[in-house]
C-alpha positions in Angstrom: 21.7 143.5 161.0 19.3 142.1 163.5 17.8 145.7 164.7 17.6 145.7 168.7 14.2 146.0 170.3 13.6 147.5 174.1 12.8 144.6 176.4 10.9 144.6 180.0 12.3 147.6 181.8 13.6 149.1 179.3 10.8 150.3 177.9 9.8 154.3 178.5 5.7 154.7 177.7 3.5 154.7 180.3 0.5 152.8 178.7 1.4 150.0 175.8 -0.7 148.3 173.6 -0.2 144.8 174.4 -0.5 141.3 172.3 -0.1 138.5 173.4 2.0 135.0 172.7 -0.7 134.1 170.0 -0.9 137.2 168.4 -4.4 138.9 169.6 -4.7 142.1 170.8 -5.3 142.2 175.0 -5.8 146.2 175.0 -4.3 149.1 175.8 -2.9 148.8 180.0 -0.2 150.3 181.8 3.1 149.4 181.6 3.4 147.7 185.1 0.3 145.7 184.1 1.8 144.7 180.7 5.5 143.8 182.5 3.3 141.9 185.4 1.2 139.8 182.9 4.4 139.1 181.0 6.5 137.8 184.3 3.8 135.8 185.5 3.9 133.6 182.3 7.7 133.3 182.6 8.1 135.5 178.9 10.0 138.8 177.9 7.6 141.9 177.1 9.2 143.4 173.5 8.2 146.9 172.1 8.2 145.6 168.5 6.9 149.2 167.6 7.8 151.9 169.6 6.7 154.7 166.9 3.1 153.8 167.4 1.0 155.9 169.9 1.1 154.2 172.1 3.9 151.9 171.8 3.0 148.1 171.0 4.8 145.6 172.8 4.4 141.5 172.6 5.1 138.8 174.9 7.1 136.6 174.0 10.5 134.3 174.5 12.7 137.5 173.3 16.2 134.7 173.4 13.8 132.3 170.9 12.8 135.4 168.7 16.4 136.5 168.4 17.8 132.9 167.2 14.7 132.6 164.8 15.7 136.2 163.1 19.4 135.4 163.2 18.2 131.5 161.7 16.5 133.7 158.6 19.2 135.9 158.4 21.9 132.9 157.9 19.3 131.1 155.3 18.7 134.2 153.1 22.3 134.9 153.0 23.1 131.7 152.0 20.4 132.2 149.1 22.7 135.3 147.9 24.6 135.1 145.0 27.5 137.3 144.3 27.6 137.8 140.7 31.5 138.4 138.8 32.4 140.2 135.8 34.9 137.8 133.6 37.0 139.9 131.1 37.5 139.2 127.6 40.2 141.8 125.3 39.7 141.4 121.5 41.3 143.5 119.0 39.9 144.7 115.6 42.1 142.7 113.4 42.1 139.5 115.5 42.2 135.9 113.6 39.9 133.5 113.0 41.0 131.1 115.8 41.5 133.3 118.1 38.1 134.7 117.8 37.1 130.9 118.2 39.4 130.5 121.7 38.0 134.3 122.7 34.1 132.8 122.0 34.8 129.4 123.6 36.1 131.3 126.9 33.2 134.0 126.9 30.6 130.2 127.0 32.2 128.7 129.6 32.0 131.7 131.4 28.5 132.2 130.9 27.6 128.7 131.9 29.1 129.1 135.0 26.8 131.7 135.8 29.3 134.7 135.5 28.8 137.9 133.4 31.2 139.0 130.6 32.6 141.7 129.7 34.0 141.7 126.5 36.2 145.1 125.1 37.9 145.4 122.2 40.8 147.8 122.3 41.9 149.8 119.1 45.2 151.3 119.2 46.3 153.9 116.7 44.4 154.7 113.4 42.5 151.8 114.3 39.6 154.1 116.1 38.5 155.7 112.9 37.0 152.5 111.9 34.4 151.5 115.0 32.3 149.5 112.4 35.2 146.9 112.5 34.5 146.5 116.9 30.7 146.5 116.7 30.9 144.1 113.4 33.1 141.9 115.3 30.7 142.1 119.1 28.1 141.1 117.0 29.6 138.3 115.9 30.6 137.0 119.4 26.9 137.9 119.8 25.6 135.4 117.8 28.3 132.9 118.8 27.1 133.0 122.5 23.3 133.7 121.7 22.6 129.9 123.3 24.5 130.5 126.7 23.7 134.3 127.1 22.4 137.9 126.4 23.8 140.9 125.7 23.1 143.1 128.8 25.1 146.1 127.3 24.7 147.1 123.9 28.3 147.6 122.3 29.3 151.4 123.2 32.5 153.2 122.8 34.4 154.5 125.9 37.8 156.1 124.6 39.7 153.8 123.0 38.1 150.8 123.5 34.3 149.5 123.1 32.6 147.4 125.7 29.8 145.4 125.8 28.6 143.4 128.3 26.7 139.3 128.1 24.8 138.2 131.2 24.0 134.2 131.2 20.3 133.5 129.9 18.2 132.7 132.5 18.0 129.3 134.1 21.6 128.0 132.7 24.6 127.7 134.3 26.0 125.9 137.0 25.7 128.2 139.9 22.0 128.4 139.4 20.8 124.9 138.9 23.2 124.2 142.2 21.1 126.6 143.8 17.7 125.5 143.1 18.7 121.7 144.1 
């Protein structure tokens, strides 16, 4: 990920635009100039953009500057959060407490910071009557409505209908872990 800059004699332009350790500008000089100036301070001359006409190039420690970018790299990775998609299966006709079992696992879900995606599989003549899913999605809805949102409205794909919760903002585990 780290992209790969030229260094000292690596670098192709005849005259550079060079800046120095602090950041201000020293000019525009020849290339020999620019790797001379650089050597004498003991540092690495970078072209940090070689598109430019003519190319700029900065002194610095180049082994530094790559462990600082690889250091950023690591911490912003580390910031990342990979997100997973639970699975709940309902059916139409499904009982009270299993609804209730169904709604408990689709919280704890949610408050571990995962989405859910809840489908509700008809089989037979049950697909003539959709009102019976989305009647039933909405009532998981409202169950869940502390923990999470629906991301998805409720939406028929064949045979089944799928709708899809996301936690709310700011609960769950994984987040308040994270902002610690």
């Amino acid at each position: 990920m780290v992209k790969e800059h030229r260094i000292n004699e690596e670098i192709r332009a005849r005259e550079v635009r060079l800046i120095d350790t602090d950041g201000t500008q020293i000019g525009i000089v020849p290339l020999s100039e620019a790797l001379r100036i650089a050597e004498e301070r003991g540092l690495d001359l970078v072209e940090v953009a070689p598109q430019a006409r003519p190319p700029v190039c900065k002194i610095m420690d180049y082994g530094k500057y790559k462990y600082e970018m690889s250091k950023r790299d690591r911490e912003a990775r580390k910031k990342q959060r990979l997100v997973t998609v639970k699975e709940v299966k309902l059916r139409p006709n499904i009982e009270e407490h299993d609804f209730q079992v169904k709604a408990r696992n689709v919280i704890r879900f949610l408050k571990d910071g995962d989405k859910v995606k809840v489908t509700i599989m008809f089989r037979g003549r049950e697909i003539i009557h959709p009102q019976l899913g989305e009647r039933l999605l909405e009532r998981l809805k409202e169950e869940v409505a502390a923990v999470g949102v629906v991301e998805r409205a409720p939406k028929l794909e064949g045979r089944n209908m799928v709708m899809i919760l996301a936690p709310k903002p700011g609960h769950g585990k994984k987040e308040e872990a994270a902002e610690e």
